[in-house]
Every structure is written in C-alpha cells, then in structure tokens.
BAVONU-205257 format. One record per residue (C-alpha): residue number from 1; residue in one letter; x, y, z. Coordinates in steps of 0.5 Angstrom, whole numbers, always signed. Example, Ala and Ser with C-alpha at 12.3 -4.5 7.8 and 13.67 -1.06 7.14 Angstrom:
BEGIN
1 / a / +25 / -9 / +16
2 / s / +27 / -2 / +14
This chain:
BEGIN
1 / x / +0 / +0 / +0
2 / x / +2 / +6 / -2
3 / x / +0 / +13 / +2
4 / x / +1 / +20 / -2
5 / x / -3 / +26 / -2
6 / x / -8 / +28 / -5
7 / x / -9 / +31 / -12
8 / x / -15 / +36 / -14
9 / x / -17 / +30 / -20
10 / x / -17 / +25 / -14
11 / x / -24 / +28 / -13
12 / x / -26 / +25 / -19
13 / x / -24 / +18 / -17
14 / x / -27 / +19 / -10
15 / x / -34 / +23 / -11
16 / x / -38 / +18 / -14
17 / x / -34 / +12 / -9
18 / x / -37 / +16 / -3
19 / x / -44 / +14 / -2
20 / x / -43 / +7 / -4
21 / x / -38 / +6 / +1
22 / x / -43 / +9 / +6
23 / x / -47 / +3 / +5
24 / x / -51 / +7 / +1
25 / x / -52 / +14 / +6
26 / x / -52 / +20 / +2
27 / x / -45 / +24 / +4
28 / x / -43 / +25 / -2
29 / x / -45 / +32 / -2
30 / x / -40 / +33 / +5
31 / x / -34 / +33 / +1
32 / x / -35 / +38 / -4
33 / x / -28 / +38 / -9
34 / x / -25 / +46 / -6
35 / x / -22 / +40 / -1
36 / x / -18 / +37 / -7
37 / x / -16 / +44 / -9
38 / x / -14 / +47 / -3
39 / x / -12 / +42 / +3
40 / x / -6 / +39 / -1
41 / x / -1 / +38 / +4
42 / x / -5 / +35 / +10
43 / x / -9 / +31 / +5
44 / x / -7 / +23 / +4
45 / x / -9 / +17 / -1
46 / x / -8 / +11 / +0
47 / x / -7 / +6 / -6
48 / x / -6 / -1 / -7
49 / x / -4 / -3 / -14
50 / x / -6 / +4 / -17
51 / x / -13 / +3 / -14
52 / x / -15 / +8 / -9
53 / x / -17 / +4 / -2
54 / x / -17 / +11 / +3
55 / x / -17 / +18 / +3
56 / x / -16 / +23 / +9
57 / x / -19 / +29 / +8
58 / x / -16 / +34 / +14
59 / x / -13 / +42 / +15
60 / x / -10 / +47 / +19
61 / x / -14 / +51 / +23
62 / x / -13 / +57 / +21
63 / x / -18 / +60 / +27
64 / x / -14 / +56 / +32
65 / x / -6 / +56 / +31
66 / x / -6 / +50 / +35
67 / x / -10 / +46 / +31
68 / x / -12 / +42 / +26
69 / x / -17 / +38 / +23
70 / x / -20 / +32 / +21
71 / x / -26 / +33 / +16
72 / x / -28 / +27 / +11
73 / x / -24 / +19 / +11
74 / x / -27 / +14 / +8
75 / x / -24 / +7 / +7
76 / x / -26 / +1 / +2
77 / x / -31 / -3 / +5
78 / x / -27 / -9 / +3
79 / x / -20 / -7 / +5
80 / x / -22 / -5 / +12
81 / x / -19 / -8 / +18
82 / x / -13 / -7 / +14
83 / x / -10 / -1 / +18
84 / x / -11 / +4 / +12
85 / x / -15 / +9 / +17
86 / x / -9 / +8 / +21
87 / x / -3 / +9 / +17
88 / x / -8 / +15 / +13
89 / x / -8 / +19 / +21
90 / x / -1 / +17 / +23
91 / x / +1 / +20 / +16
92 / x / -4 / +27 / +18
93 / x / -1 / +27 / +24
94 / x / +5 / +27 / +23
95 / x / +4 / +33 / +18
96 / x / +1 / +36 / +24
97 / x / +6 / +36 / +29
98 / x / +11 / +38 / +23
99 / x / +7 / +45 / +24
100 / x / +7 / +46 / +30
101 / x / +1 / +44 / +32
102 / x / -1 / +40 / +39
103 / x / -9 / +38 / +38
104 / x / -13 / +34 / +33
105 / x / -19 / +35 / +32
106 / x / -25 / +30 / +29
107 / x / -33 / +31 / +27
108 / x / -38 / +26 / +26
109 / x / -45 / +24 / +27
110 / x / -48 / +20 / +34
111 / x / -52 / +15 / +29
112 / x / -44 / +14 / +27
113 / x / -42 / +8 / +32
114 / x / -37 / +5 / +27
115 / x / -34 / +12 / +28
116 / x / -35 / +14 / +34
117 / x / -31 / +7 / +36
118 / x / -26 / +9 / +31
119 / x / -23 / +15 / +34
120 / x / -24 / +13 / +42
121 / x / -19 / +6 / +39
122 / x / -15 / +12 / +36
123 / x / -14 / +16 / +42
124 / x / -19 / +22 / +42
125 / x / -24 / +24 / +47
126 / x / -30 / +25 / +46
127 / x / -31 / +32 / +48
128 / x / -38 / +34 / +53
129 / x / -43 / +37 / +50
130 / x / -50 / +39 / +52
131 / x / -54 / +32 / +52
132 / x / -54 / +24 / +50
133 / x / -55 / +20 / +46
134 / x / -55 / +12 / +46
135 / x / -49 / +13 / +52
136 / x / -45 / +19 / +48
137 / x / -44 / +26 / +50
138 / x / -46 / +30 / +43
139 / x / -47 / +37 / +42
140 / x / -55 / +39 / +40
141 / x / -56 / +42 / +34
142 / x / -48 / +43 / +32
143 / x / -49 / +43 / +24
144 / x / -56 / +45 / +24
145 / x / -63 / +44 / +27
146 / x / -63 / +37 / +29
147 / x / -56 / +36 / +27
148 / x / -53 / +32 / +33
149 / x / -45 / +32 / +33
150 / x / -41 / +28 / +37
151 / x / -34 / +32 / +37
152 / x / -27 / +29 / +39
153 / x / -21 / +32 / +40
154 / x / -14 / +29 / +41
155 / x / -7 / +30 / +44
156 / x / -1 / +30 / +40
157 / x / +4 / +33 / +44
C-alpha cells in the first residue's frame, strides 16, 4: 500500500465511491471538490495496486493556531480491517506536528457508531457536550436543527 497526497483529479475517482461506501447513506455532498484543490499537504490517499482504497481529507485550522482538523475519511469496505485508517491518520499526524500543532480535531454523526469507535481506538476523547444519545455526549443542533454531533479531539504532544 502506498500512502500519497491528494491530488485535485482524486475528487474525480472518490465522489462517485462515497455513498457506495457509506453503505448507501447520501454523503457524497459532505465533500465538495475545494478539499481536493486547497488541502493538498494535509490531505492523503492510499493505493493499493494503483486502485485508490482510502482517502483522508484534513487541514490546519486557521482559526485555532494549535489545531488541526480531520473533516472526511473513507476506506474501501473490502480493505477495511487492513490498517488503512491508521496509516492514513498517522500519515496526518505527522503533517500536523510538522506544523507545530498539538490537537486534532474530528466530527461525526451519533448514528456513526462505527466511527465514534474508530476515533476513541484511536485515542481521541470524545468532548462534553450538552445532552446524550444512546450513551454518547453529543453537541445538540452542531451542524443545524436536529444535526447532533459528536466532537472529538486528540492530543498530539
């Protein structure tokens, strides 16, 4: 497997994989193109035999100089299990420290369990927010009305 960075005809390739490999949700529209054209450096692909298997989409906060944030990751449903997510984070980790930056930062969705498993493995916490759901501190209303999200960060120091 080979770990790379992103390149702005990669949005080509992934956009139409994104909803197939959400099993079907419609996410697709979470990850418009300007990813691909402006978070080049902390941005990675992985490939296996030319074929893309995983993509992490991240960038340096510009609001908050000693973070930086993970906004969109997607592995292959047949190559996960395969540490693609892990190389992929370790790969925007080391970016991040690179840049003098000590947290990471990550969204997602309660109904994600999958996720919200993913990031405590890999050592985020899970922040407090303002109520629960099924056992999880989520943030009421983050993205919108009735947009719940579950916000995680993650020393790096």
């Amino acid at each position: 497997m080979e770990i790379r960075n992103v390149r702005s005809s990669d949005y080509y390739v992934i956009s139409p994989l994104i909803n197939e490999w959400w099993g079907g949700r419609q996410m697709a529209d979470m990850l418009p193109k300007l990813f691909f054209d402006h978070f080049t450096t902390t941005s990675f692909i992985a490939e296996k035999e030319g074929k893309i298997i995983g993509f992490l989409i991240g960038f340096l906060s510009q609001s908050y100089p000693d973070a930086a944030y993970i906004h969109f990751v997607g592995i292959d449903p047949r190559h996960r299990k395969n540490n693609v997510g892990k190389q992929l984070y370790h790969e925007f980790f080391k970016v991040v420290k690179k840049n003098g930056r000590k947290v990471a930062r990550a969204v997602t969705s309660p109904v994600n369990k999958t996720s919200i498993a993913y990031h405590t493995k890999m050592g985020f916490h899970i922040e407090h927010g303002d109520k629960e759901v099924d056992g999880v501190s989520v943030f009421s209303n983050y993205d919108g009305p009735n947009h719940d999200r579950v916000l995680f960060v993650k020393r790096l120091d």
